[in-house]
N, C-alpha and C positions, 0 to 999 in steps of 0.2 A: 754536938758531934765531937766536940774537942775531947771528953774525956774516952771518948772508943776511940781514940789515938795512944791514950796512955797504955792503954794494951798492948800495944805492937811499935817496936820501935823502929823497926824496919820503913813503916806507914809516915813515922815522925822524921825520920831523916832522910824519907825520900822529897818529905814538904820542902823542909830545909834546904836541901840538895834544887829543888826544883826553883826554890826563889834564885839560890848562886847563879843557876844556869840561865836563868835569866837577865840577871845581872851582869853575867860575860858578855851574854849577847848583845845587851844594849852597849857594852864596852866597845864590841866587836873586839874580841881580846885575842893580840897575838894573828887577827885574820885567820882565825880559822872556826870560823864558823859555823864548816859543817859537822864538826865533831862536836861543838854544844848543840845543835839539832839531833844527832844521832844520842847524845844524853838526854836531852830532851822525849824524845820517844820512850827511851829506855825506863826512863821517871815515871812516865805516862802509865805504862805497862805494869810498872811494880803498883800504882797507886789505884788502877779499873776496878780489880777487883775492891776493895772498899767501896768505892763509891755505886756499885755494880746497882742493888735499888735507885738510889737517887737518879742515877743515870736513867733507868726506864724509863721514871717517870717524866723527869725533865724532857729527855727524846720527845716528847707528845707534848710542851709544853712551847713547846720553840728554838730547843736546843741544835732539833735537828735540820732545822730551815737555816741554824746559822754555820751548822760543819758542813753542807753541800756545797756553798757555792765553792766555800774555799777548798775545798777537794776538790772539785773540778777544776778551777783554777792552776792547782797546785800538777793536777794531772797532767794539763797543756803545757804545763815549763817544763814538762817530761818528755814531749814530744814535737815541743816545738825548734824549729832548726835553727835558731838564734842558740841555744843555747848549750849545743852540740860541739865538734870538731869536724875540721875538714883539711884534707892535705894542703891544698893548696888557699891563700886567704889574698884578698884583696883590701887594695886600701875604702873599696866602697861596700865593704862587707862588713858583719858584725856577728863574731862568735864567742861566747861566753868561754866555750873549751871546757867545758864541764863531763868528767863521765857518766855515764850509765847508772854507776853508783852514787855519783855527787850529785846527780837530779833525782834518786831513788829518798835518798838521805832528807832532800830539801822537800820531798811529798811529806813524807812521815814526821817530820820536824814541825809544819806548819800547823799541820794535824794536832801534834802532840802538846803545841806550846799554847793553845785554844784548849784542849782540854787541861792541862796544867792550870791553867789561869780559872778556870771552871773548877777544879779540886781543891785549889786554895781557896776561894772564894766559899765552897762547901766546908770546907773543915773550918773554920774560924779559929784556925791559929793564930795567925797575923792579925796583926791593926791593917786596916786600908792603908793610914800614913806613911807606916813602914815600907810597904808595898811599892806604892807611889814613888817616895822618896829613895828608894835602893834603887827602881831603875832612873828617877832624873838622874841620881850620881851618877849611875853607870853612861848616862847619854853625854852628859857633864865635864864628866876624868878628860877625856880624848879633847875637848875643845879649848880646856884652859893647856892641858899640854902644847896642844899646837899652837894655843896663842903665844905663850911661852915661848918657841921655838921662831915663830914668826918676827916675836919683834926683837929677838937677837940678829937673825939674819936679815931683817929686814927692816929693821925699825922702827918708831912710831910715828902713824899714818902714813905708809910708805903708798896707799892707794890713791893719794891725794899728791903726795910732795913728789913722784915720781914718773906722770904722764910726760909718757914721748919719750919713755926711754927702754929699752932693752936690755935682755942679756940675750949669749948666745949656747947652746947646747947641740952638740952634735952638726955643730957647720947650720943651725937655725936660729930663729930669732924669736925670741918671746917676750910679750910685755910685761915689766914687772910688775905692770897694777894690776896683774892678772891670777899674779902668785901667790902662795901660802905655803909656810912650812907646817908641814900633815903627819899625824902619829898613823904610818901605816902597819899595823901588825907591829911587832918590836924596833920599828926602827923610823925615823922621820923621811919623809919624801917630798919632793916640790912640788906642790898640788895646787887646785883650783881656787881661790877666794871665794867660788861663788858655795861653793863648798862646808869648807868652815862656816862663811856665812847663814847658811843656813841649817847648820847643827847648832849656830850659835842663835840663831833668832828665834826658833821654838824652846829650847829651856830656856829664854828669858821672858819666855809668856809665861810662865809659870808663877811668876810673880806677884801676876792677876791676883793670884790668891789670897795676898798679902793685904788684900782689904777686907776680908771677910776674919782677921783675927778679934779674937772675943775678947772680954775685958778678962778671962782668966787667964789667956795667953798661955799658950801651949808655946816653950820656950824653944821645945824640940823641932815642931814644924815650922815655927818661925822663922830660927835661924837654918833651918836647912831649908826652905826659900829662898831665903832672901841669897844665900851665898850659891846658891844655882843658877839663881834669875841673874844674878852680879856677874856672874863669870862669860853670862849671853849676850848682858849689856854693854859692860868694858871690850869683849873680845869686836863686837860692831863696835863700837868707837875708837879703839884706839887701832885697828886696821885700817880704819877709815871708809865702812861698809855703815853709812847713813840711811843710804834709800833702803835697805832692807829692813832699818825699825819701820816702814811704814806694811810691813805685814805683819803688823803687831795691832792691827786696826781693828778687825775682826773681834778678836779675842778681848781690845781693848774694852769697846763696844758693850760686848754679851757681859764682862764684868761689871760697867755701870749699871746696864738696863736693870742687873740682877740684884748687885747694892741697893739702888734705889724702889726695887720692888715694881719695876716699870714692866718686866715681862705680862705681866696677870692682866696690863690693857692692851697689849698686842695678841692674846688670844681671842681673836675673836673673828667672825667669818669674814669681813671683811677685809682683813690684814691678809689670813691665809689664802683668799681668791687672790688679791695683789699681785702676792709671791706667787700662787701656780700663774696667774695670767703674765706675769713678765718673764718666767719661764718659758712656758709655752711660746712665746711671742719669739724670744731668741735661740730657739730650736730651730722654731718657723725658717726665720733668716738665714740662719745659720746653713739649713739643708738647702734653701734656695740658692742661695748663693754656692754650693759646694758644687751644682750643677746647674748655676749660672741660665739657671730662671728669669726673664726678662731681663737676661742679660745683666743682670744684677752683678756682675765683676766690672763693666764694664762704668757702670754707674759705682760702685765702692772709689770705683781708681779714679774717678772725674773731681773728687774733692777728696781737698786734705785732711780735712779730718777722718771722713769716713774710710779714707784710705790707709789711715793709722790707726783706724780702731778695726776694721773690716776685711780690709785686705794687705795684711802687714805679711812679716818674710814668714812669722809662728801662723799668721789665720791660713794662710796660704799651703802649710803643712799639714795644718787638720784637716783641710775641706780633702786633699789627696789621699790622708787615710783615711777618711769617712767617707769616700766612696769605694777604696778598695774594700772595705770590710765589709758594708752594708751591699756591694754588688757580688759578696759572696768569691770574691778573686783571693779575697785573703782569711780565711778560716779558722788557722792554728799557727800564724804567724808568718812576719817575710826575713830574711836576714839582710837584705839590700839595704842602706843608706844614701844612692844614687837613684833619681828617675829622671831620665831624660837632661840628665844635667844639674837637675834642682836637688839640692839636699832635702831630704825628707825625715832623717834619723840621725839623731832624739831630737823628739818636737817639742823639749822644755815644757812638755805638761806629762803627770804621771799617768793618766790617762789614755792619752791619746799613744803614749809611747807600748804601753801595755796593748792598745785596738792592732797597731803596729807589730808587736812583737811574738806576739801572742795570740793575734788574727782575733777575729770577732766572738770566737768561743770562751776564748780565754778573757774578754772583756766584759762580756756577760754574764760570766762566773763573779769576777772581780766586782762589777757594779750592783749585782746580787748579793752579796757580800757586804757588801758597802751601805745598801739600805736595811738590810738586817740588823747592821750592828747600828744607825743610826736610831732607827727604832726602839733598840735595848737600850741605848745611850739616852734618850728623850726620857722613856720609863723608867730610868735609873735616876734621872735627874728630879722625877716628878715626885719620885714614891720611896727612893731608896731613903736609909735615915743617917745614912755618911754624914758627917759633919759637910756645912755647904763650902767651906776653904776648900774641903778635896774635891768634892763634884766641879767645883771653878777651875781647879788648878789642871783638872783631866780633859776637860769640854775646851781651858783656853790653849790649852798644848794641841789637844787633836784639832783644834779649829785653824793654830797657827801653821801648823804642817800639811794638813790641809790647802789650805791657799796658799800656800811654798812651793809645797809641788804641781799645787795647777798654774801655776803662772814662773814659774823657774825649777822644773826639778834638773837637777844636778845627775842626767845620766853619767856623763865622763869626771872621772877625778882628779887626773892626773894633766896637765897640759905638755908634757913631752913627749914625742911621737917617739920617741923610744919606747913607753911603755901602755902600746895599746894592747895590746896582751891580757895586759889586766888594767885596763883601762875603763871599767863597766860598773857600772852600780844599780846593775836591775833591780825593782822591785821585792823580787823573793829575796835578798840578800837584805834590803833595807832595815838596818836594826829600828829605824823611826815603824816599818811596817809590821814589822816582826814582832815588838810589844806592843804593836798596835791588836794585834791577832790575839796575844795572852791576855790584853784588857776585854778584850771579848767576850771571852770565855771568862771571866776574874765579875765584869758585872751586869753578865746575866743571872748569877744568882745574887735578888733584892733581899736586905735585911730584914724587909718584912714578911719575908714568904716565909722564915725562920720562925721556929716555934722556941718559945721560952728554952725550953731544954736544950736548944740549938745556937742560940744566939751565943757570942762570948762578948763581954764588954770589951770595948778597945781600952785601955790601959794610958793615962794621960802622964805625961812625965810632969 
């Protein structure tokens, strides 16, 4: 297909145009966001038509099971009242303040940046690597900044050498092991560590990769690893953000099992009953307990352990959205952060924040979505003929962000009650989720579905 490009240059610079814009986005460049989405569309539109066959057929192939959910998804962040304006706002309230047009932009955007990754992926302009490596940098640039910035202002391991000490902002008090200096849009702001931390603990899974270098050694991927994974690695050490290398486990993991060719003896039924049966099993609990089935809260909270794994201050916030959602109270989102006294909102998983924000329609979209692309992600892994560095370095990044955001996502950014305003880091904004969407669409078309006259070699420096 590369050379029915050379025909039209419009088709080639809109390719080109469409990798930048994505690359802003991973930057989040400047915070503004929703004018690379609104290019993003704009891309999208110039490039349909070319692709207009392929697309049909693709439609029927699976393309279409994976633009639904996230349409509907993207639908509900349109109407859901989180993400609205309202005259008057409380401090137990949470409004994104977006208008009519800014959630109009972020439907078409999502939309756009799935089929983007889907055109690129068709025209075989780009190497994979290129790909890959333009958005780590762009996820990358923002974190070595802040780290920068961090340990001017604050020194190194200031999360370590400074418990029990304060500053003060606006007549309050805030821990400084709490802080980070943050590249917000053009300018630096005092932001959350858990934050940084975890923009910096997924590009240093990438690293992973770095075992699967060949003896020809590709000099280009190499070193544009290694100083992406470096900048993830130093920026948790020298903050002194430790416990977050250990969601580097997962990812760690999948790269051995794969080095060593160990995955080929866990396929097998035995292994997959396991996983669904231990699944199943903490579903089970989990719903019993959420409505305190043989008084199951009351036996969690009788021992300590099971009280710290079971019924902690985070299980305690799920079992309350998993009943409003699933008892149909909450449909297309709540904007409340108060029940009854208990904080409820953000529940520190992306999930459960989304069943939450977005009510249960919009979590069905999203987890719809979510096994879609898992499925093209497995198929890609099995079949596609990427070199195995890149499939490692895509599977150890989505795997580390992945279990980042179910066990710590980073709703709020900022820790100064001055700027809850823009104090919000939903989901549809999330540059981690937003190339997670263009990888979507980027590898559901396999290199092998390509016919000789389709294929273009990747290009080795």
């Amino acid at each position: 297909m590369k050379a029915k490009f050379k025909e039209s240059r419009l088709a080639l610079i809109s390719l080109f145009l469409a990798l930048e814009v994505v690359l802003f986005i991973a930057l989040d460049f400047g915070n503004v966001g929703s004018v690379f989405k609104g290019l993003a569309f704009i891309l999208a539109a110039i490039l349909a038509p070319y692709f207009f066959e392929e697309m049909k057929l693709d439609l029927g192939r699976g393309l279409y099971v994976l633009l639904m959910p996230i349409l509907f998804y993207a639908l509900v962040t349109m109407v859901a009242p989180a993400y609205g304006s309202y005259p008057e706002m409380y401090s137990n309230e949470v409004f994104m303040r977006l208008s009519f047009i800014a959630r109009l932009v972020n439907l078409l955007g999502v939309l756009a940046l799935l089929l983007l990754g889907y055109f690129i992926g068709k025209s075989g302009v780009f190497a994979t690597k290129h790909i890959y490596i333009v958005i780590l940098a762009g996820l990358a640039a923002p974190v070595l900044i802040s780290l920068l910035a961090t340990l001017i202002n604050y020194g190194f391991f200031h999360s370590l050498l400074y418990k029990n000490m304060v500053t003060y902002y606006g007549g309050e008090e805030y821990e400084v092991i709490q802080q980070a200096s943050m590249l917000y849009g053009f300018k630096m702001m005092t932001g959350d560590l858990d934050v940084l931390a975890t923009m910096a603990v997924i590009i240093a899974s990438a690293g992973f990769g770095l075992l699967f270098i060949g003896k020809d050694k590709d000099k280009f991927t190499l070193i544009s690893l290694a100083i992406v994974s470096a900048i993830g690695v130093i920026t948790l050490i020298l903050t002194g953000s430790f416990v977050a290398l250990l969601y580097l486990l997962p990812a760690f993991i999948f790269a051995l099992l794969t080095k060593f060719n160990l995955l080929k003896k866990l396929k097998n039924k035995i292994t997959l009953w396991i996983v669904v049966g231990l699944v199943v099993v903490g579903v089970i609990v989990f719903v019993l307990t959420a409505y305190n089935v043989f008084n199951l809260q009351t036996v969690w909270q009788s021992n300590r352990v099971t009280r710290k794994l079971l019924f902690n201050g985070y299980m305690q916030r799920f079992y309350i959205v998993f009943k409003e959602a699933v008892g149909f109270r909450n449909l297309y989102g709540y904007f409340i952060t108060i029940i009854l006294g208990d904080k409820i909102f953000p529940t520190g998983n992306f999930l459960f924040d989304v069943m939450w924000m977005d009510g249960l329609i919009g979590f069905i979209a999203l987890f719809a979505f979510l096994v879609m692309f898992v499925v093209r992600l497995v198929k890609h892994f099995m079949k596609d003929k990427d070199e195995m560095i890149l499939k490692v370095v895509l599977i150890s990044v989505l795997l580390t962000a992945f279990f980042r955001f179910m066990l710590h996502y980073p709703f709020n950014i900022f820790i100064y009650k001055e700027f809850n305003a823009i104090n919000n880091f939903p989901l549809i904004n999330s540059p981690i989720f937003l190339v997670t969407i263009f990888t979507a669409g980027y590898i559901f078309v396999l290199k092998e579905d390509k016919t000789e006259e389709e294929v273009v070699p990747h290009e080795e420096n």
